[in-house]
N, C-alpha and C positions, 0 to 999 in steps of 0.2 A: 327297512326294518318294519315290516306291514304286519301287524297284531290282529290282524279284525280275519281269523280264519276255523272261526268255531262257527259250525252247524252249514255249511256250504249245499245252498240248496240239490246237487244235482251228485257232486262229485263227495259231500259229505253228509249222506240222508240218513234221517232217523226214520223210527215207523210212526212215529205222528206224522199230522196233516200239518205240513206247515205255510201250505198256501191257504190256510181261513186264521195266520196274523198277518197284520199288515203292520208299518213305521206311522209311531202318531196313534195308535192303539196301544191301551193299557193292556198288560197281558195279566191273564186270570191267576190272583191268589191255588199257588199247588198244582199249577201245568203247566212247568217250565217246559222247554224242549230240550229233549235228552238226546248227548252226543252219539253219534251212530257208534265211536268207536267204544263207547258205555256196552251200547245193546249188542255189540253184535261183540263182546267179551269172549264169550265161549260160542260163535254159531258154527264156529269150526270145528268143533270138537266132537267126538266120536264119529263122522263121515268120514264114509271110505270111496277112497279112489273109482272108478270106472273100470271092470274089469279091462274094457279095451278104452284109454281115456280118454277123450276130445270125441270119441266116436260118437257115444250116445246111442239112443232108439229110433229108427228109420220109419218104422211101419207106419206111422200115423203121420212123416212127414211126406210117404210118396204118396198118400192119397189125394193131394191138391196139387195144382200145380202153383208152383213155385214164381216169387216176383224176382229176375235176376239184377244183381247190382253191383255195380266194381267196388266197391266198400261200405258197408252197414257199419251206422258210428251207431252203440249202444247207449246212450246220455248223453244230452242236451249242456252238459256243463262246463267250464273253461276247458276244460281238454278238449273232450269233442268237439264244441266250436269250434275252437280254437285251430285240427285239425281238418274240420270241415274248411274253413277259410282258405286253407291250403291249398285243399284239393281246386276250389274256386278258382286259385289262382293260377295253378294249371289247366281250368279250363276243363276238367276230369266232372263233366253233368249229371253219370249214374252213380248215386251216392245217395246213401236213405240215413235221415238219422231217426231213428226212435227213442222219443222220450215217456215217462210216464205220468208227466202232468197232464194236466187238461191243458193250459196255456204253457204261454212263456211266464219265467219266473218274472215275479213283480215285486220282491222282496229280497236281498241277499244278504244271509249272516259273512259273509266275505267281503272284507270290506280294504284290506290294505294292498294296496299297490304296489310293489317293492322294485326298487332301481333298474333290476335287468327288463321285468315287466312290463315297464315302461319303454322301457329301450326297445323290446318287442314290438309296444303298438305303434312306438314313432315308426318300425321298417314297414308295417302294415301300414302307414300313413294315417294313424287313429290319435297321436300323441297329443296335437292342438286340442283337440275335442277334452280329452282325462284330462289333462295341465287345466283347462277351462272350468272346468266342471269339478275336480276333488278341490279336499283340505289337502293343502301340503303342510307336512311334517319337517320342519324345519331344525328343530332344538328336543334336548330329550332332559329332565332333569331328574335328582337323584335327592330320594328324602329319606331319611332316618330319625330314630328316634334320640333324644338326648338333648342337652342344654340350647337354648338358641345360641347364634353367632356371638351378641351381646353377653351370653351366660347368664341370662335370665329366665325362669322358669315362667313359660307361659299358661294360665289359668283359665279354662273357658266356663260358661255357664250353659251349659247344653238343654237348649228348649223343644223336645217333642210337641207335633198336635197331631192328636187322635182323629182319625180317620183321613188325613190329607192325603193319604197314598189308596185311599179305596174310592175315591169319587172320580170317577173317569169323566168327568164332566171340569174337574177345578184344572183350570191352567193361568189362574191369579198370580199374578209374582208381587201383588202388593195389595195390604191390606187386612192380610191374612190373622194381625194378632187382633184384629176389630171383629171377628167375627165371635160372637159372645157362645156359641153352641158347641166350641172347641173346647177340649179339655188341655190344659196344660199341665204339665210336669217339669220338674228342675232337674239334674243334677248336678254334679261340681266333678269336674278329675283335675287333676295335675299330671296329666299323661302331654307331652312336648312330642314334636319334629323341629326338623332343622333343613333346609335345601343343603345339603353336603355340594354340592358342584351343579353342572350346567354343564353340557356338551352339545356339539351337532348332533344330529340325527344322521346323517349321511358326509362323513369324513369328508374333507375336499379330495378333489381327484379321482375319487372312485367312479363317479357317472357324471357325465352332462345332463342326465335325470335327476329329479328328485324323489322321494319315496311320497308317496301321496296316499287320501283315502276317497274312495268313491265306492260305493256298494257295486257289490255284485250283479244284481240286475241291470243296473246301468252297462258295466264291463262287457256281460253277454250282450245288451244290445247293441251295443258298436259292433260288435261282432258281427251279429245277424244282420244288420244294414248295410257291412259292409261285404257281406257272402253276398246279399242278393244286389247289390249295385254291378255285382260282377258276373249275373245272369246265373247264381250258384244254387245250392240247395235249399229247401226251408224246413221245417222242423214234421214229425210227425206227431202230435203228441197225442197222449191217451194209451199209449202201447207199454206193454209187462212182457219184458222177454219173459220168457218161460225159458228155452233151454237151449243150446249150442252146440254144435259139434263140426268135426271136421275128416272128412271123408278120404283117409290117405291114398285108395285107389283111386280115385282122379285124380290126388296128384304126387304122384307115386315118388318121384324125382328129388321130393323133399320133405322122405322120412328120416330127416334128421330130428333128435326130441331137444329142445333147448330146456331141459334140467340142468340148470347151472345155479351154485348157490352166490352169494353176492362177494364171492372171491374170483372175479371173472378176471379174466389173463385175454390176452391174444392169440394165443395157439386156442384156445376155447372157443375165439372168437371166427377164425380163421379156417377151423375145422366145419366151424356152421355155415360157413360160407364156400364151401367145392362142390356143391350141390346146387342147381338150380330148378326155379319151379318154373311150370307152364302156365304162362300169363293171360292166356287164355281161358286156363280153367276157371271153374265156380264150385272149388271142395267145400268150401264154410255152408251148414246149414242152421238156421237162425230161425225157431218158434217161437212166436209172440201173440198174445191175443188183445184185441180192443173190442170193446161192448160185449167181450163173453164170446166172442167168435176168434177162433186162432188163426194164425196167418205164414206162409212157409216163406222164409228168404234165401236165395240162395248167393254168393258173396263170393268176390276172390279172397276179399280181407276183410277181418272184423275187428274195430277195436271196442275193449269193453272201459268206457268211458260213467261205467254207472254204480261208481261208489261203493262206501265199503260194505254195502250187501249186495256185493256184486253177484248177478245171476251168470255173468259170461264167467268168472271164476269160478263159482257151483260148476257150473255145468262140465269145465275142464277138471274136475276133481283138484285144483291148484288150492294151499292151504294157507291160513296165515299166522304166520309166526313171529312169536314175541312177548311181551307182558302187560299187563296194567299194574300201574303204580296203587299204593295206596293214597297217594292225592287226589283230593277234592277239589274245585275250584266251580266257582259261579263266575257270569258274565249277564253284562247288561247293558242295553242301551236306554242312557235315561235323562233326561232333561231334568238339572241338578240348580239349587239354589246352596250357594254354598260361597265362604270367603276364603277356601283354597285359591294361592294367587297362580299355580299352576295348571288351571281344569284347562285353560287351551294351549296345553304345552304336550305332549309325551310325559309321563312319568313313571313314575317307579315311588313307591311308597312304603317302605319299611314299617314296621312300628311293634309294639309290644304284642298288639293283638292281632297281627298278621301282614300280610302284602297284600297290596292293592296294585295291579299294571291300569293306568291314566290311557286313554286315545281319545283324542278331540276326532269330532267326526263331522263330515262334508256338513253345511247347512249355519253354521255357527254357535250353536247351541245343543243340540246332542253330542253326548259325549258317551264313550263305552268303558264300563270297569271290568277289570278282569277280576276277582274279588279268595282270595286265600281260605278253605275251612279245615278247620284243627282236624289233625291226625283222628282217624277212625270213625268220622262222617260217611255217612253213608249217601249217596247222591237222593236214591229213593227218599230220606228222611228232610230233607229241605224247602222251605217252603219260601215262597216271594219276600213274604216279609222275614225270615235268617237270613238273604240277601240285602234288604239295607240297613238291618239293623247291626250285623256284621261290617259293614261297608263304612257305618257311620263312629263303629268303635275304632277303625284304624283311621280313618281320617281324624280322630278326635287329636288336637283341640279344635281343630275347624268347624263349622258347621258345616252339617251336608242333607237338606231337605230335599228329597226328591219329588219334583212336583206331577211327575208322571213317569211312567217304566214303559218303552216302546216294544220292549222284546225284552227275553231272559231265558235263561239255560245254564245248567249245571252238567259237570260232566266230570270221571274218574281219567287217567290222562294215560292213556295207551297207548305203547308203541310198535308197532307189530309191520314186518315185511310179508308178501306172498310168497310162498318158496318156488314159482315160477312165474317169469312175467309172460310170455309167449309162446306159441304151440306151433310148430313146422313153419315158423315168420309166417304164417297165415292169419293169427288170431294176436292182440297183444294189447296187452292190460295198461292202462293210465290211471295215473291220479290216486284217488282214494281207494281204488279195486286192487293194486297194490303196495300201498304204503301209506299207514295211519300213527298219525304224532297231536302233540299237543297243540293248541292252537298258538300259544303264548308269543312262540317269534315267528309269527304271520306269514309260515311256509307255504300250508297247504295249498290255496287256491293258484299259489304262484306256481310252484313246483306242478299243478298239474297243467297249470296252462301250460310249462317249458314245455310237458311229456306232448302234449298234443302238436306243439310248435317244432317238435324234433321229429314227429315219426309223420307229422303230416307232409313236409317237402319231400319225404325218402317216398311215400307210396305215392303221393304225384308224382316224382320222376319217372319212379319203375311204370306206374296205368298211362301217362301221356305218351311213352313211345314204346307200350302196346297197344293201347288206342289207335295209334297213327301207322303201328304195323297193320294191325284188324284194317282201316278202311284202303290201305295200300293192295292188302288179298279181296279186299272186294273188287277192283278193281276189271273188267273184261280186258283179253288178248288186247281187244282192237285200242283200247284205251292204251294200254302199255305201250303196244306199237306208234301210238301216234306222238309220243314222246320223243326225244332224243336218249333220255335215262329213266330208269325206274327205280327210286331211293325207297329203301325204307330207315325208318327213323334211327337212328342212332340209339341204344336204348340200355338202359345199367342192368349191371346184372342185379334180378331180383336177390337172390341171398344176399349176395356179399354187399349190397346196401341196407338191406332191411334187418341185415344180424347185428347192425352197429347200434341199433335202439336198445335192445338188451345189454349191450355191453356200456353202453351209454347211460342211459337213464335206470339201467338198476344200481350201478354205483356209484351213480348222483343222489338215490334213495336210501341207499345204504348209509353212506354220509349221513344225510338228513337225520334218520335215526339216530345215529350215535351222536348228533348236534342236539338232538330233541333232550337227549338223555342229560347230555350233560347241560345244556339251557335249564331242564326242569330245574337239577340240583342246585344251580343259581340259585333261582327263584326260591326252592322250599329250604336253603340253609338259613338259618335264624342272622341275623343283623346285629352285631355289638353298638351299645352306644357310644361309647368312648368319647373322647374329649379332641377328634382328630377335627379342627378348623379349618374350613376353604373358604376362598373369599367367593361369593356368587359370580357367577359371571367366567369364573377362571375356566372351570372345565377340570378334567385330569387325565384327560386323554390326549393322543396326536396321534398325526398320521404315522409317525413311524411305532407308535405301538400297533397299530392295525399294520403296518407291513411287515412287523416280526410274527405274524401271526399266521400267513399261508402264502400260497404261491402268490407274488406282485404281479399283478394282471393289471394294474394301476396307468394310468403316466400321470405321476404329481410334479414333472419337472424336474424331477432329480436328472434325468439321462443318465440313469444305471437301473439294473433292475435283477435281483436275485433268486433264487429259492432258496427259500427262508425255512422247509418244512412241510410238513403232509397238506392236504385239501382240505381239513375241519378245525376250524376251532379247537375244539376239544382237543383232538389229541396235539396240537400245539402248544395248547395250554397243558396237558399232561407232560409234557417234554417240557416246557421250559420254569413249572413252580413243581418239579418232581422234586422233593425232598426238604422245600418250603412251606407247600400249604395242606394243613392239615385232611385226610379224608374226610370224606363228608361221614358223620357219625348222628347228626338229627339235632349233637349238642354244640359243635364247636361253633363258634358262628365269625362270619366274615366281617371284619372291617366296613364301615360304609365306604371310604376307600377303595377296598379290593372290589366290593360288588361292582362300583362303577366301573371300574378299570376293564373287570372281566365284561360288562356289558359291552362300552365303547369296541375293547378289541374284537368282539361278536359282530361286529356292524357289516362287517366283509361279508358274511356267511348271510345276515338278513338280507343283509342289500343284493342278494342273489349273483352276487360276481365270483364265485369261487370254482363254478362247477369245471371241471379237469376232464376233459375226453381221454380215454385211454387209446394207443396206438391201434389202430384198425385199415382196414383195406380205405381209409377215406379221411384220414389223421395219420401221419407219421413224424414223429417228434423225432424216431431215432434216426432217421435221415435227413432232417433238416439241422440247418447252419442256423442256431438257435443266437451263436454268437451277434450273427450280424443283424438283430433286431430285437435285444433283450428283454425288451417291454409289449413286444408282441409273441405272446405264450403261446406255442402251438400247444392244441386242444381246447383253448379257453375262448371266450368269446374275443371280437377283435375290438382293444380298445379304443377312446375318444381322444382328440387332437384337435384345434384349431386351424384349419389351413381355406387358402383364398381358392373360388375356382374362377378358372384364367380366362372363362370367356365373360364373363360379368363382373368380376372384382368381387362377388358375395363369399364376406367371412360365414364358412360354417363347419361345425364335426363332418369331418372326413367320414366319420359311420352312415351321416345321412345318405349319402351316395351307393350306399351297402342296401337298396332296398329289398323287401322278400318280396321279389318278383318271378323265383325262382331260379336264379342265374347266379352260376358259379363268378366268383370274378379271380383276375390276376392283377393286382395294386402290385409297380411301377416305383420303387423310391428310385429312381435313378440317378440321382447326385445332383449340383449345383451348375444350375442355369450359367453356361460361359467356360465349365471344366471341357476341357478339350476332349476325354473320354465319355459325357453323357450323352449326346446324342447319337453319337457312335452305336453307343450300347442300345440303347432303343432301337434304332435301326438295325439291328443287327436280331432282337427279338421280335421285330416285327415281322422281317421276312424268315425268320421260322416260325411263329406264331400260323402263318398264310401258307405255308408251305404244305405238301400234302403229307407230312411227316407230324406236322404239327397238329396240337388236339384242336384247333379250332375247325379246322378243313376236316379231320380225322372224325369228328364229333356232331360238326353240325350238319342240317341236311343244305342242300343247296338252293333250295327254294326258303329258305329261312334269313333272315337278317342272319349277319358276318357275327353279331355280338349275342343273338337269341340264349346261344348256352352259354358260352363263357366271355365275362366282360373284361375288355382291358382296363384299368386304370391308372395314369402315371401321376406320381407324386414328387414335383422338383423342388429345389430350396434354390431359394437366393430372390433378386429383385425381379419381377415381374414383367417390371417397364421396360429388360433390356432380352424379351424375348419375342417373337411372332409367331404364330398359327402356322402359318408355313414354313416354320422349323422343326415342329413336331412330326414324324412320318407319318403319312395318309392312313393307317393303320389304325390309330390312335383316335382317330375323328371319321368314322366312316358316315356311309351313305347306308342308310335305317328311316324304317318306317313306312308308314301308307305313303308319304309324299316324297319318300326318297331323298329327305335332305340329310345334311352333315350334321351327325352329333358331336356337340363343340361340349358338351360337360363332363366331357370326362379326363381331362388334367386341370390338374388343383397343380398352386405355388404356396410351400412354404414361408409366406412374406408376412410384411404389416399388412393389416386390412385399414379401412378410411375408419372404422369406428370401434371395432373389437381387439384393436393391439395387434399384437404379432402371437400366432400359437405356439411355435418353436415346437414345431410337430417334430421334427425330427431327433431334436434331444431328448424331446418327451417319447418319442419310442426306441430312444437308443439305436439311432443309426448314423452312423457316418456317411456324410453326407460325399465324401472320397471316394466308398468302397459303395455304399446303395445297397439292395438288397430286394426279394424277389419276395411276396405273401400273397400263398394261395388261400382265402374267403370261402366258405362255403353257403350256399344259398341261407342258414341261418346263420350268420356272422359268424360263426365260429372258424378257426384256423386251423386250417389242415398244414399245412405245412412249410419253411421258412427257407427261402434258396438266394444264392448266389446271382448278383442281376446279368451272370454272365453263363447262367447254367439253365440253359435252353430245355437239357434232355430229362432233367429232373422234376421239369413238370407234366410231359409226357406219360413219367414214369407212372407218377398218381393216377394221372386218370386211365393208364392203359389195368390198374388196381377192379377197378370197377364198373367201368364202361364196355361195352362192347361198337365198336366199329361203324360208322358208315357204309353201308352195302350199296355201289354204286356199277349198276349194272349197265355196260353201253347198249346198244341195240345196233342192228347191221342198216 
């Protein structure tokens, strides 16, 4: 539930400089920085379409010659890294990113880290690093206005001093009422809060992650350290696309137009996908200038990675649709003196004279306000100090002296989608270029990195085995002949993998939207005080209110697991208080009660575990035996379990084994260690697995490691000690790598571990440990598809979906 997603340097730009503030700099009285999705309100508005659109003007691009490159990332920010990383890790070198700073960012208004995110940078192997380095968010609590617990009215004596917030020199936390040149002021109120409850921040069960905060610029540079450890890309910065197009006569094969609105189906998706392009081409043409001088690129792929003034969406005539709210809202990050006993907690702050959202942030002492202004504020009209002196009427009775302000920004809360994400799966929009929300439940920087984390393994796979086709046709006769076979790579059909990004993450943004919408009205409906009593510490939430709430993608130990209802919040909550709770009208106002209730059960949606793939040529829920793994949701990511692996005894999440290395896997529950049918079954998939019927032979090239594309992984239950290595089929532990040895990590036992208990993985993903069950992984954990451990041909089936063949030619 990561809140810290206002003003995102790359993927969320305003048209201020916002590389001359830095953290630990007072920002100037009346220069806040203004949300991009403020300024760019109306930039959509009256442009018109491209008469031929993605084409563009040619004339001044065929006068230079052109730099070519297997994908041009348009911005430097979570997504584009994010997917540049990808590419790294296929090994994919031609790859330009253009950014428009002078450096790398050194400052990030993105600051929260949310559950799946994490989960992300653990498969990137980045997790040790964020875990070390943020605040974890732990606890979230919940205040209102109204009588204390006791029912005693609290009285504060509220003491301003004049000019403490203007001297960017004072960082005294003592002393301050000795200084005789201060003016002081009194007042009195008898305005109360009350902590109504205490909750987790992150439900048990949901992640083996926690939700943590670490800025942005740190995020990017794990990033970038760990592209270029991998001999990958570096940045270019200083570069202004100017404008984009894409040339359907070169690639003639895939004029299909993906105007799809955000009610996308599978036959929508499936029709985009009969068509394929030439992987060789370079249709994308990409004009950008640094130092006043323009520059031509020409691209198989381009993603427009550069926020919500995106020039890659200008230039496709793609338009953005949706509203601004009349809410106002300031944010700040400020080093706060103040006897709130929750400033390093999460919170939520009700009060008479507005809401206040609490985030403690990395370092121990900066903390950010999200801060509430009354109906028909105008963002233009607000100045630094309306920000604390606002801040410090809803905190009242507290005292809240802010001894410096690091950063500030006001912004009107916009929710608006693109009406197209992608152009002939050549060109395809992330992040903020297509889908802009409030920053309040800390989606943005996360949802963009997912977009970048999803489309960047699909164009590695499709460029790495055209890459390896390309240097296979270099190749001379004499060379071929001197072989015994001439392989070329095994290689996915470019549509029908790259049409699953549109289908995918526009209706993961669609969501988003309609979560934004309903999050804001949370936040902006008024608070009753009423006389409702929790004892601290209780809470009002459980996990099973958060499982009534969307699909169980969970394992909390139950060993059962349902659909409960649609993928949002929102419309859960609209189904299940339909004809209980009042619409929102501006006057009725919530419970301190309900508000919590309705936040806690939100937690699913922040915590980033909800997103739902719909059935595609690379997901199929309707063909999978969904019974016989109930806790592992096809389409949803694969969830955490405790289990042993059997060549070291190391208790760990079964996910960590799931790294994005780009390799599909098949996880193996095959049943209990000593059942007379498990190792049968394994053997009996191993030699179709090997077979030349099977995708492994079918798929991989023959000069490649057995495991290179698709990894086996088997998952046993029972005692450990009453199994051997040499029981498991050769299959299962092959011969990999430079040095050619046996890799022994890949069977894990559902047992005790010597120091972490027992996981009870198997309960916890609902499988019977009699019957087993078959999960196909896709290179980013998500689940494609859920088979019988006795149904050989149905994993065939998938990848015969989107793969094309090993082409293994003999020679005489």
């Amino acid at each position: 539930m990561a809140e810290q997603e206002f003003g995102r340097e790359s993927d969320r730009e305003s048209d201020h400089d916002r590389d001359s503030k830095r953290e630990g700099q007072p920002a100037l009285e009346g220069q806040p920085e203004r949300q991009a999705e403020h300024e760019a309100e109306h930039e959509d508005e009256g442009e018109s379409r491209p008469e031929h659109e993605g084409q563009g003007t040619r004339q001044q691009q065929q006068q230079q010659k052109p730099e070519h490159v297997d994908v041009l990332i348009c911005g430097a920010g979570s997504a584009g890294l994010c997917a540049a990383l990808w590419l790294a890790i296929y090994g994919i070198r031609s790859v330009k990113i253009l950014e428009r700073r002078a450096g790398p960012l050194t400052m990030g208004q993105a600051d929260g880290v949310q559950c799946r995110t994490v989960e992300v940078f653990e498969s990137f192997g980045l997790a040790e690093e964020v875990l070390r380095e943020a605040y974890h968010v732990l606890e979230v609590a919940f205040w209102a206005p109204g009588p204390a617990p006791d029912d005693t009215t609290r009285t504060r004596t509220n003491t301003a001093y004049e000019g403490i917030n203007q001297d960017p020199t004072n960082t005294a936390h003592e002393g301050i009422n000795q200084d005789p040149t201060r003016t002081t002021t009194t007042t009195t109120t008898t305005t109360t809060l009350r902590r109504t409850s205490r909750a987790a921040d992150t439900q048990p069960g949901l992640s083996h992650l926690p939700h943590v905060i670490l800025n942005q610029a740190r995020i990017n540079g794990l990033m970038l350290d760990k592209m270029r450890g991998l001999g990958g890309h570096d940045v270019a910065y200083g570069y202004t696309v100017k404008s984009v197009a894409v040339d359907v006569d070169v690639d003639a094969d895939t004029n299909i137009d993906t105007n799809i609105d955000t009610n996308i189906d599978t036959d929508t998706h499936n029709t985009l996908a009969t068509s394929e392009s030439d992987p060789t081409a370079y249709p994308c043409s990409v004009v950008a200038e640094k130092d006043g001088q323009e520059e031509l690129f020409r691209a198989k792929y381009v993603l427009g990675c550069d926020g919500a003034h995106s020039m890659v969406r200008k230039s496709l005539g793609f338009k953005m649709v949706g509203d601004t709210t009349d809410a106002v809202w300031a944010v700040m990050d400020v080093y706060a003196r103040t006897n709130f006993p929750d400033i390093r907690r999460k919170a939520t702050i009700h009060s008479h004279a507005g809401t206040v959202l609490v985030i403690p942030r990395e370092g121990g002492s900066l903390v950010r306000l999200y801060i509430e202004f009354p109906a028909g504020t105008t963002v233009e009209s607000i100045q630094l100090s309306d920000v604390h002196a606002k801040a410090g009427q809803i905190f009242a009775p507290f005292e809240l002296d802010i001894a410096q302000t690091a950063w500030w920004s006001c912004y009107c809360i916009g929710q608006r989608l693109a009406d197209r994400f992608s152009l002939l799966n050549r060109v395809f929009l992330t992040g903020d270029a297509f889908h802009t929300h409030s920053p309040k439940a800390g989606q943005g920087m996360n949802v963009s990195l997912q977009d970048g984390y999803n489309i960047g393994w699909k164009l590695g796979m499709v460029l790495k085995a055209g890459n390896d086709q390309d240097q296979d046709q270099t190749q001379t006769q004499a060379q071929a002949r001197s072989c015994s076979r001439a392989h070329a790579r095994a290689r996915a059909r470019p549509n029908r993998l790259l049409s699953t990004y549109t289908l995918e993450r526009g209706r993961t943004a669609a969501d988003l939207i309609d979560f934004d919408r309903w999050f804001t009205k949370l936040f902006s409906r008024k608070t009753s005080v009423g006389n409702h009593h929790h004892q601290p510490g209780t809470g009002t939430g459980t996990v099973a209110d958060t499982n009534a709430v969307a699909v169980t993608d969970d394992v909390a130990g139950t060993g059962t697991g349902t659909r409960t209802g649609t993928r949002t919040v929102a419309d859960a909550d609209a189904d299940a208080d339909k004809g209980t709770e009042p619409e929102h009208d501006g006057e009725t106002a919530w419970t301190p009660e309900q508000f919590s209730q309705h936040f806690i059960r939100a937690g699913r949606y922040t915590a980033g575990l909800t997103a739902k793939y719909e059935d595609s040529s690379i997901t199929s829920c309707a063909t999978s035996k969904q019974e016989l793994a109930q806790n592992i949701l096809v389409g949803m990511r694969f969830p955490s379990a405790q289990v042993v692996r059997f060549c070291d005894a190391k208790a760990m999440p079964l996910v960590q084994a799931l790294r994005a290395d780009g390799r599909w896997r098949l996880v193996f529950f095959a049943g209990t260690i000593g059942h007379p049918h498990t190792l049968p079954r394994l053997q009996k998939m191993a030699n179709y697995l090997d077979s030349p019927a099977g995708p492994v032979r079918r798929y991989t090239p023959s000069s490649s490691d057995v495991d290179s594309f698709l990894e086996p992984i088997v998952v046993l239950a029972g005692e450990r000690v009453k199994l051997e290595q040499e029981d498991i089929p050769l299959f299962f532990w092959p011969v990999t790598g430079k040095w050619k040895m046996r890799d022994l990590h890949k069977i894990f036992i559902d047992d005790e571990s010597y120091n972490s208990g027992h996981g009870h993985a198997y309960e916890k993903y609902a499988i019977d440990p009699e019957i087993g069950a078959t999960v196909i992984v896709r290179p980013d954990q998500y689940v494609s598809k859920v088979l019988s451990i006795d149904d050989t041909l149905g994993i065939g089936e998938l990848f015969d979906q989107f793969m094309v063949p090993e082409v293994q030619n003999r020679s005489l």
